[in-house]
C-alpha positions in Angstrom: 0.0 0.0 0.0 1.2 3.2 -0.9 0.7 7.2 -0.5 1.9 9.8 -2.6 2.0 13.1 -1.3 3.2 16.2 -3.2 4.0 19.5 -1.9 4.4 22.7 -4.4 4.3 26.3 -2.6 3.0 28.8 -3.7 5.1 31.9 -5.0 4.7 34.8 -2.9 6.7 38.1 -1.6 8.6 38.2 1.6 8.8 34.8 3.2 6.3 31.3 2.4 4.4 29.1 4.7 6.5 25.8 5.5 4.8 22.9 6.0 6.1 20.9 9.6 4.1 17.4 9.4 3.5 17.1 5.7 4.2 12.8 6.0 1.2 12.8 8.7 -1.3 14.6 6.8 -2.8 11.5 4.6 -1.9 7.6 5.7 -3.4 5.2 3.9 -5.5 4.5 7.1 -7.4 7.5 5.9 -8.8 5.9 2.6 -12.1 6.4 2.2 -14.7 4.0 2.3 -16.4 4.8 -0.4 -13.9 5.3 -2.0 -12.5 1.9 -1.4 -15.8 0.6 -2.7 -15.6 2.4 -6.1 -11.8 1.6 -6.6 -11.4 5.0 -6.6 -7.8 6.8 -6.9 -6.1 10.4 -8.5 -4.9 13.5 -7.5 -6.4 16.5 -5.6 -4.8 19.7 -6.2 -5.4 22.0 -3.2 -5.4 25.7 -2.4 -5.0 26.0 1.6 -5.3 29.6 3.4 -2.7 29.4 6.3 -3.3 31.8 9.7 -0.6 34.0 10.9 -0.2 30.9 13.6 0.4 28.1 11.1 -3.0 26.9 11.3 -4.9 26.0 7.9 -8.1 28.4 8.3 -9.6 27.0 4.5 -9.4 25.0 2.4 -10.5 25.0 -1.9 -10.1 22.2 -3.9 -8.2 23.4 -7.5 -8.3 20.7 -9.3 -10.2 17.4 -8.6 -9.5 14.0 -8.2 -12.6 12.9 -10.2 -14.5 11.8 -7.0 -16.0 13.5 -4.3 -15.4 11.2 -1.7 -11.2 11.8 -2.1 -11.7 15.2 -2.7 -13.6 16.1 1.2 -11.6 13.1 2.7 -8.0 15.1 1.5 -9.7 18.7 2.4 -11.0 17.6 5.6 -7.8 16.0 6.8 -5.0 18.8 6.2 -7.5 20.9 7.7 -7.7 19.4 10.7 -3.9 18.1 10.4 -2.2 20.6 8.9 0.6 22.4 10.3 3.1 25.6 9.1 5.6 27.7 10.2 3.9 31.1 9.2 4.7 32.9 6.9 5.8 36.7 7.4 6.0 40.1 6.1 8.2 42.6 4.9 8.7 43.8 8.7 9.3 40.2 9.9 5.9 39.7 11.7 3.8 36.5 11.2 1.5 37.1 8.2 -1.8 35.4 6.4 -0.7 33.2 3.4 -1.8 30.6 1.2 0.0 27.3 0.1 -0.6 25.1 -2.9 -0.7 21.1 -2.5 -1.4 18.0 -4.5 -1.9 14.6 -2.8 -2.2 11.6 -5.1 -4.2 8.9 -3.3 -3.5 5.5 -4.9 -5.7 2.8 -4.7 -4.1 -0.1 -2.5 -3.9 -3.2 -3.9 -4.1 -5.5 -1.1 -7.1 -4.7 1.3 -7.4 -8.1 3.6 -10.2 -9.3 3.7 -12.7 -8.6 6.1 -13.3 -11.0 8.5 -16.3 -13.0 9.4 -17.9 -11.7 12.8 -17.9 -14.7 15.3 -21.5 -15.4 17.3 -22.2 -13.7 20.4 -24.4 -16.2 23.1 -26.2 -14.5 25.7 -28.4 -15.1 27.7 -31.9 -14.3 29.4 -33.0 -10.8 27.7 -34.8 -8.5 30.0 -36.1 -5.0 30.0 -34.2 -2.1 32.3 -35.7 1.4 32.3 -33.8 4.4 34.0 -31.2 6.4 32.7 -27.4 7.2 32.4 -24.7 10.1 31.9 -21.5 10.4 31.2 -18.9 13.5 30.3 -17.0 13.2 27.1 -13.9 14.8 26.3 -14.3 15.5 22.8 -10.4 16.1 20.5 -10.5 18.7 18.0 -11.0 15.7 15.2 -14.5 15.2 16.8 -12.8 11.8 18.3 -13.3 10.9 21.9 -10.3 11.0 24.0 -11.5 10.3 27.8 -15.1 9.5 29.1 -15.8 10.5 32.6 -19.3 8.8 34.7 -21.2 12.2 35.4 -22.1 13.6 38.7 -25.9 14.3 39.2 -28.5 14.1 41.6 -31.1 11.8 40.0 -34.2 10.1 41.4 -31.9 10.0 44.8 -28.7 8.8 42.7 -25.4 11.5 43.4 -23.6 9.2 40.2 -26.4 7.5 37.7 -24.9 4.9 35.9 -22.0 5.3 33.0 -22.7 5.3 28.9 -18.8 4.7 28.4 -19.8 1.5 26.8 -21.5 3.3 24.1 -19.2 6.0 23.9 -15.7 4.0 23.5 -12.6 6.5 23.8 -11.5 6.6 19.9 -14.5 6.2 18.6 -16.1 9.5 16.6 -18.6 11.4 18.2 -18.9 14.1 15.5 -17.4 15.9 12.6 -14.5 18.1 13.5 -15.5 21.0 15.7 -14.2 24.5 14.7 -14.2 27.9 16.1 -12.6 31.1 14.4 -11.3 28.8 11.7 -9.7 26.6 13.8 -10.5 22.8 15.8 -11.2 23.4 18.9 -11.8 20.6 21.9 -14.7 20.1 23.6 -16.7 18.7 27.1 -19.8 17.2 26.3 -22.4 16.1 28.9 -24.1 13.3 27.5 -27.7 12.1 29.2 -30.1 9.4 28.4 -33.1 8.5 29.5 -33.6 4.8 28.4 -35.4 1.9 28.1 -32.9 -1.3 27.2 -32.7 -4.8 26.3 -29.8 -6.3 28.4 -28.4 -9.8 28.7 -28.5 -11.4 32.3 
């Protein structure tokens, strides 16, 4: 399996935006789905505005790879990944920019295949009402980093029980969160009042 990534920069006056973590930008990891399913592969030319912090605050596609699915995957990844040393000006202070990529996704040619779930046995199924809460520590890439149980007086309970179960740390709870153009983390309180089906 293989990634090609290609890095041209853009010409501009005084000093140019230098990209510090090109290599982690794309893996092959990243290949999407869809895109797996439609043997998809090409390059996608990109235009990237670059904050006077060496954050990527946009993103344009130039040119396309001739799917859709590659295109947002590459776009949504530097932009959450991406990191410069700023640019700066004529006086030497740190300076918006902009800074022209390609990254040629090649379809890999040996996927394993996937493998046959195995039979879960339980038990006697029974009915549970109540409820539950839990405090997620959202990363910037909308992926869950820690889960907390939740402190709350409840019908009489100071801790109700955990969701952590169905909020696994490095699992995705939501599309990247951003704030003045850039990812931000986030706490989120998460309560449910439920009826289940567990296994005794």
């Amino acid at each position: 399996m293989s990634m090609i990534i290609g890095l041209l920069v853009a010409a501009a006056t005084g000093s140019t935006p230098r990209p510090l973590n090109a290599s982690s930008w794309v893996s092959i990891k990243d290949y999407p789905a869809e895109s797996l399913t439609e043997h998809a592969q090409g390059t996608v030319g990109l235009q990237l505005a670059i904050d006077p912090e060496g954050y990527v605050s946009g993103c344009t596609v130039s040119s396309s790879s001739g799917f859709r699915s590659l295109d947002a995957a590459t776009c949504s990844l530097i932009f959450i990944r991406g990191r410069f040393s700023a640019a700066h000006d004529a006086a030497g202070q740190p300076t918006a920019s902009t800074y022209a990529t390609k990254i040629t996704w090649r379809y890999p040619d040996d996927i394993p295949s996937p493998v046959e779930p195995k039979a879960i046995e339980i038990g006697t199924i029974a009915i549970e009402e109540g409820m539950g809460m839990s405090v997620l520590h959202v990363a910037p890439s909308g992926i869950i980093s820690a889960c907390d149980p939740a402190e709350a007086t409840y019908k009489n309970m100071l801790r109700p029980p955990d969701l952590c179960h169905l909020f696994p740390v490095g699992s995705r709870f939501s599309p990247p969160a951003v704030r003045k153009g850039k990812p931000v983390r986030r706490i989120v309180t998460v309560k449910i009042d439920m009826g289940s089906v567990v296994a005794r």
